[in-house]
C-alpha positions as CSV (number, residue, x, y, z in Angstrom):
1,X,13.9,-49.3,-43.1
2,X,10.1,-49.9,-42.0
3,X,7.7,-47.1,-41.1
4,X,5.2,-47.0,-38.3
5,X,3.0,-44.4,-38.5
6,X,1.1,-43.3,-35.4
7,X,-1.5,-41.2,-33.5
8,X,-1.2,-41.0,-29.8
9,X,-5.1,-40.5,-28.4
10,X,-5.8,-37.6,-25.6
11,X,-4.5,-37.6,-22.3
12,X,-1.4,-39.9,-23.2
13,X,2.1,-38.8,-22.2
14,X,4.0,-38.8,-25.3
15,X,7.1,-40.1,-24.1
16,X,5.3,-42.9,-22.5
17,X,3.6,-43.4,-25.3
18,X,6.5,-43.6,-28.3
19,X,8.7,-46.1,-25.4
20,X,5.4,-48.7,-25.1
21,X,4.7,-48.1,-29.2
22,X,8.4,-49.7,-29.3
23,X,7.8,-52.5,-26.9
24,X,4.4,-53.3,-28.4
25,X,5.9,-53.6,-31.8
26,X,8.5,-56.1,-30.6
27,X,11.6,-53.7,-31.9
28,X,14.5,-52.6,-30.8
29,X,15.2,-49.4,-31.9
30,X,13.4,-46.5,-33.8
31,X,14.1,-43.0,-35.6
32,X,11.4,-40.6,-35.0
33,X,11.3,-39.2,-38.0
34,X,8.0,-36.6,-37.7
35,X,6.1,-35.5,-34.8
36,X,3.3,-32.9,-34.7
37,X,-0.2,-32.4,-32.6
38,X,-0.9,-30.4,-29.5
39,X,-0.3,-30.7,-25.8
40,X,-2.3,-29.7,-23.0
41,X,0.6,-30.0,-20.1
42,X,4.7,-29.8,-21.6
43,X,7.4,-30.8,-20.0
44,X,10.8,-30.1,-21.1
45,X,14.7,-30.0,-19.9
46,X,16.0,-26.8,-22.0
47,X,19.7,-26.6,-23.1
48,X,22.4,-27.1,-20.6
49,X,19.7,-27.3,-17.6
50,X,19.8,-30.1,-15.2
51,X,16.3,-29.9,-14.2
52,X,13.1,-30.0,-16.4
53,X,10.7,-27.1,-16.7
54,X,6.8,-27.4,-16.8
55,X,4.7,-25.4,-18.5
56,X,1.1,-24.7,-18.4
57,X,-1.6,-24.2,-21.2
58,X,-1.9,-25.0,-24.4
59,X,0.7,-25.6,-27.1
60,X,1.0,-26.7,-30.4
61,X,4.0,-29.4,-31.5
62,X,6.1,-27.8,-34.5
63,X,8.5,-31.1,-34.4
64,X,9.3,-33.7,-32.6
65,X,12.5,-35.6,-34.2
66,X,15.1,-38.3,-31.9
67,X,15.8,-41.7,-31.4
68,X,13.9,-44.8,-28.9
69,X,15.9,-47.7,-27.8
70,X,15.4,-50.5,-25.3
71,X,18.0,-48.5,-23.2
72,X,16.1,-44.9,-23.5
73,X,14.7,-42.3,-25.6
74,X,16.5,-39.4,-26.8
75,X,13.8,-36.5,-28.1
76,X,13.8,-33.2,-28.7
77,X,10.3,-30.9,-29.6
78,X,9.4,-27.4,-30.9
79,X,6.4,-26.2,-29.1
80,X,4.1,-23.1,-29.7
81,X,1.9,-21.7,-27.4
82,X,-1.4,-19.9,-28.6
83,X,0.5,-16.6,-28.8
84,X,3.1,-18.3,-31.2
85,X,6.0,-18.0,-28.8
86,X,7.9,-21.1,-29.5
87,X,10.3,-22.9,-26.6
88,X,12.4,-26.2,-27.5
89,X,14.0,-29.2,-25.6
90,X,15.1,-32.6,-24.1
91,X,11.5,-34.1,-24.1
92,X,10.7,-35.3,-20.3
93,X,7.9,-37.8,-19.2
94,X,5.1,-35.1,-18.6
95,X,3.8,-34.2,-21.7
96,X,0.2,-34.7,-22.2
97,X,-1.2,-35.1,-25.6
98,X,-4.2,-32.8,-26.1
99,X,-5.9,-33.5,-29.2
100,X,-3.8,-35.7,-30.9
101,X,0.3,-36.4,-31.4
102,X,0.6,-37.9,-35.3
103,X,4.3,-39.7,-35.2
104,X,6.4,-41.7,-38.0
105,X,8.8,-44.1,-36.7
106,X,11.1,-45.8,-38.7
107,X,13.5,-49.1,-38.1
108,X,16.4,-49.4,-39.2
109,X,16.6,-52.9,-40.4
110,X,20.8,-53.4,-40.7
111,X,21.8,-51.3,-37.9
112,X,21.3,-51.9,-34.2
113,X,21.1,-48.8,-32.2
114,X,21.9,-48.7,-28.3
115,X,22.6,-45.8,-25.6
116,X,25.6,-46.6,-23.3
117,X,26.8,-44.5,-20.7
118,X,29.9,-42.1,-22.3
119,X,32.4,-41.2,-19.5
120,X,33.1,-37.8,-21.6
121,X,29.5,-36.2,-21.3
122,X,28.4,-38.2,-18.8
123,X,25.0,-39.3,-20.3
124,X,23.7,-42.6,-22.2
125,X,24.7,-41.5,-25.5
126,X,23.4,-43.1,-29.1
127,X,26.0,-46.5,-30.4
128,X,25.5,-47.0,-33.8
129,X,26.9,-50.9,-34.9
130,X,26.0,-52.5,-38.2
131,X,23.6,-56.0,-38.0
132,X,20.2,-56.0,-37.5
């Protein structure tokens, strides 16, 4: 495994931001392992939604944890907002770093990872295979 640690500058959208870090680093795949920082927009599709929420103010990232491949990001987040109320979800394009968004990424070195379509949920869902 390899490590990239990052910190996404203001204004960035995260998700945006964690695909290109990928593409930029010329690898295929990543773990996010850790994600915290704040967010001045968020973003997010909650559980068993179809359509992503927006949310307005200020908000605090508890965890950000998933997986980036050339075929799509899978990422789920904990946000706060100043009151401490915390909300959690599918991580849409949308969500604008405030201050700052400090990420670890790591690669797996033997394993390749992929999302293919799976006819039983009917989303791109992670393939695991062996071989870097």
């Amino acid at each position: 495994m390899s490590y990239l640690p990052l910190r996404l500058q203001p204004g960035v959208d995260l998700r945006q931001s964690l695909e290109a870090a990928l593409s930029a680093g010329g690898e295929s795949s990543a773990f996010v392992v850790s994600g915290i920082g704040s967010l001045s927009s968020a973003r997010l599709r909650f559980a068993g939604e179809e359509s992503e929420t927006s949310l307005a103010g200020m908000f605090e990232i508890l965890c950000l944890a998933g997986t980036l491949t050339r075929d799509g990001a899978h990422l789920h987040m904990a946000i706060a907002d100043r009151h401490g109320r915390v909300v959690g979800g599918h991580v849409c394009y949308g969500n604008t770093v405030r201050t700052t968004a400090e990420v670890l990424l790591a690669h797996p070195q033997d394993w390749r990872l992929s999302r293919e379509l799976d006819a039983s949920t009917g989303f791109k869902e992670l393939i695991v295979r062996s071989g870097g």
